[in-house]
C-alpha positions as CSV (number, residue, x, y, z in Angstrom):
1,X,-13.7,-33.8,4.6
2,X,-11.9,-32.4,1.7
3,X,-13.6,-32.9,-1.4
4,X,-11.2,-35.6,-2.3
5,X,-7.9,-35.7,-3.7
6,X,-5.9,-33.7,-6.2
7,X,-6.6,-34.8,-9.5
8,X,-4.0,-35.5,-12.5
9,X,-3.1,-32.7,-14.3
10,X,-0.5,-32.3,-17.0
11,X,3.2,-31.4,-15.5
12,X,4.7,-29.5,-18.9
13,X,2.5,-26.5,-18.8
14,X,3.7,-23.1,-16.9
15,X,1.7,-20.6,-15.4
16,X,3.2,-17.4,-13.9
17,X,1.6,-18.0,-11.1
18,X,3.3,-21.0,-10.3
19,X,0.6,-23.9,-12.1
20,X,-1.5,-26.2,-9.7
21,X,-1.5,-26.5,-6.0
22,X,1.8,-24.3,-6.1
23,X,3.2,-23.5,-2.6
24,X,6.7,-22.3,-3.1
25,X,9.1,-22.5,-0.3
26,X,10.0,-18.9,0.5
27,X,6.4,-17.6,0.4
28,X,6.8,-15.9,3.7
29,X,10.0,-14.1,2.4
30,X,8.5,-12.9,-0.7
31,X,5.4,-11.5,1.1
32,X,7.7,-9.7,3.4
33,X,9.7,-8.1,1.2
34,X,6.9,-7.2,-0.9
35,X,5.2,-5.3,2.1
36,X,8.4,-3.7,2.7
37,X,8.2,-2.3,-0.7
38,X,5.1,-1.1,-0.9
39,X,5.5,0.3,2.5
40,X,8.3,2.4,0.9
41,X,6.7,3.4,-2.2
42,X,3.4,4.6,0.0
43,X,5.6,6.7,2.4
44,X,7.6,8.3,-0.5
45,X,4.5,9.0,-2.4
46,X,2.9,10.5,1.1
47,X,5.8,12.8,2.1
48,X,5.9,14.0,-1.6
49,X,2.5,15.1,-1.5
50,X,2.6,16.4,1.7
51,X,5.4,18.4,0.5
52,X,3.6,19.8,-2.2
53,X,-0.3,20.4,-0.6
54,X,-0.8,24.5,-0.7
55,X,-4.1,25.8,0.8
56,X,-4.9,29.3,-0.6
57,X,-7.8,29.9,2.1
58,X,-7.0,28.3,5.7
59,X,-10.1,26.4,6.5
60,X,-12.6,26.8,9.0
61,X,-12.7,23.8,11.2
62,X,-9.2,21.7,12.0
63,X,-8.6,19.1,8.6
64,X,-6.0,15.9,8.9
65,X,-3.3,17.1,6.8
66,X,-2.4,19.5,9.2
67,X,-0.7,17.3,11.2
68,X,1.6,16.4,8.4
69,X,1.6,19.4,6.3
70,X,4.0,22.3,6.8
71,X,2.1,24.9,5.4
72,X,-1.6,23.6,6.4
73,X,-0.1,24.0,9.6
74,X,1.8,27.9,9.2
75,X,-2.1,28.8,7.9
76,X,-3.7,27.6,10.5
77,X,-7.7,27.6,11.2
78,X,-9.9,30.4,10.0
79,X,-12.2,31.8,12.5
80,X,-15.9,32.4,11.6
């Protein structure tokens, strides 16, 4: 139930990505810290454009960013 074993394969050649059947030890710390950092980079990113959204015309029906946008939510909703 597996499609047999794994076959020979030649143990001088490298591959970034760690050659065949690679399962390094601290896989679970790598992923985490990974996550972490892209968590980080996705926040900064977020607040920064947050920071810098301008409406020039308030719009007419409630939008998501103004939850999180200071001056979507000074301008508030336009009423029609």
């Amino acid at each position: 139930m597996g499609g047999g074993g794994h076959y020979p394969y030649p143990k001088d050649v490298w591959t970034p990505s760690g050659g065949w059947w690679s399962r390094p030890t601290n896989w679970a710390t790598n992923t985490a810290i990974c996550v972490v950092g892209i968590s980080l980079a996705t926040f900064g990113v977020w607040r920064l454009s947050a920071s810098k959204e301008q409406r020039h015309i308030a719009p007419t029906r409630p939008i998501p960013s103004q939850r999180w946008s200071p001056q979507a939510r000074e301008i508030g909703v336009r009423q029609e």
